[in-house]
C-alpha positions as MATLAB code, in Angstrom:
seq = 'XXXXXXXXXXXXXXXXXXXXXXXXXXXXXXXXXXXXXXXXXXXXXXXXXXXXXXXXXXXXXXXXXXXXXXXXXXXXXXXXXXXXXXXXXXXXXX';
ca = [
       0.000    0.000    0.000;
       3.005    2.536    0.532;
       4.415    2.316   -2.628;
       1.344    2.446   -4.323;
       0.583    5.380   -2.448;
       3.939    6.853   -2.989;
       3.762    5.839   -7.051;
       0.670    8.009   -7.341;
       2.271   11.116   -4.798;
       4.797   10.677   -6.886;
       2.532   11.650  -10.441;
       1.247   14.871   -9.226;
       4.567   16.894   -9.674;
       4.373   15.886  -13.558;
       0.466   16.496  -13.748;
       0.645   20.057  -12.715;
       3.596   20.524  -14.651;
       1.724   19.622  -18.052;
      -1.049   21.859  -16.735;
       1.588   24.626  -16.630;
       3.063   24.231  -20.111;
      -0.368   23.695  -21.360;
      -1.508   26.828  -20.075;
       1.682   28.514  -21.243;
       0.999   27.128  -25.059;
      -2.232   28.467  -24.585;
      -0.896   31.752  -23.812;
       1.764   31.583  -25.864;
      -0.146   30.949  -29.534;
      -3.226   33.599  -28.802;
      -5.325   32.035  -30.633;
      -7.714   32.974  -28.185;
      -9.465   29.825  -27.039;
      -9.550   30.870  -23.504;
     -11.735   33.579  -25.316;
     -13.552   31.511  -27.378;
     -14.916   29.006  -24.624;
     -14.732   31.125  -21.339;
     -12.951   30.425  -18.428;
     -15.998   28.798  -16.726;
     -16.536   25.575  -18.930;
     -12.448   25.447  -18.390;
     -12.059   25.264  -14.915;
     -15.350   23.064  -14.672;
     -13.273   20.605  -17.174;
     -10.215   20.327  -14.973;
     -12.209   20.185  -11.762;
     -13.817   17.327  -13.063;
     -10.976   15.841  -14.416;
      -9.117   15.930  -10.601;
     -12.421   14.445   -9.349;
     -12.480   11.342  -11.387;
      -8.757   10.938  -10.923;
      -8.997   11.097   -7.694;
     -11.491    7.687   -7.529;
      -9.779    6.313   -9.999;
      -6.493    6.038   -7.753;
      -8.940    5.572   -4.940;
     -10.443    2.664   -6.664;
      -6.695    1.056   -8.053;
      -4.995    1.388   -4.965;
      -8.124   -0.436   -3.182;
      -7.925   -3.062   -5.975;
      -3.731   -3.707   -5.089;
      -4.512   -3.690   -1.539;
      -7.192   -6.487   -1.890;
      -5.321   -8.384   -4.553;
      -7.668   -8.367   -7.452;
      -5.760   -7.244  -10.272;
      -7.277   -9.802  -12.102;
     -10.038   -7.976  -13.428;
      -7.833   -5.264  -14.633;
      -5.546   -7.488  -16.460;
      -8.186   -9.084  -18.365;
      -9.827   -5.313  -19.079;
      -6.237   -4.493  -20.214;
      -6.520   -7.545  -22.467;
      -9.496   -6.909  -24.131;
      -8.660   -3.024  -24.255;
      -5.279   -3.789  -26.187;
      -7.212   -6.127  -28.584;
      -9.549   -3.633  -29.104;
      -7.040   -1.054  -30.140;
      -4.835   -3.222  -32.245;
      -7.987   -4.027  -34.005;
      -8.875   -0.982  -34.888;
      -5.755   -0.064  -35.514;
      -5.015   -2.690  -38.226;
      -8.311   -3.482  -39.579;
     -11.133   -1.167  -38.303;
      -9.309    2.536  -38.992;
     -12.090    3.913  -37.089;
     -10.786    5.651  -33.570;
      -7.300    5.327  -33.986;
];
């Protein structure tokens, strides 16, 4: 549970960074889409965003401290398939 805990800690430093340069491209280009959408639909985005992130780890580290990374490896399975199909055959997300 530690180093899972520490794993994720150790994510946020890089998350807010790519906010930062994000924001800074934004800036940077003016092509005004802070303009063009608003600041409100923005920030509700990213609060969002930290929200589900936040159960998400919630939800993976309970997962590794009760052992059942079964599931996820057979969602990863059948995720990758997915994707490699469409990638080679389907053309349709990818």
């Amino acid at each position: 549970k530690t180093a899972a805990d520490f794993s994720f800690l150790l994510s946020i430093p890089a998350i807010l960074a790519a906010v930062v340069m994000d924001v800074y491209d934004i800036i940077q280009t003016g092509e005004n889409t802070l303009a063009s959408i608003g600041a409100g639909p923005l920030v509700l985005g990213m609060i969002f965003a930290a929200v589900s992130g936040f159960f998400a780890v919630k939800v993976m580290i309970k997962m590794i401290q009760n052992r059942k990374l079964k599931v996820f490896s057979w969602y990863l399975w059948v995720l990758g398939a997915l994707i490699l199909l469409d990638q080679l055959v389907l053309h349709i997300v990818f």
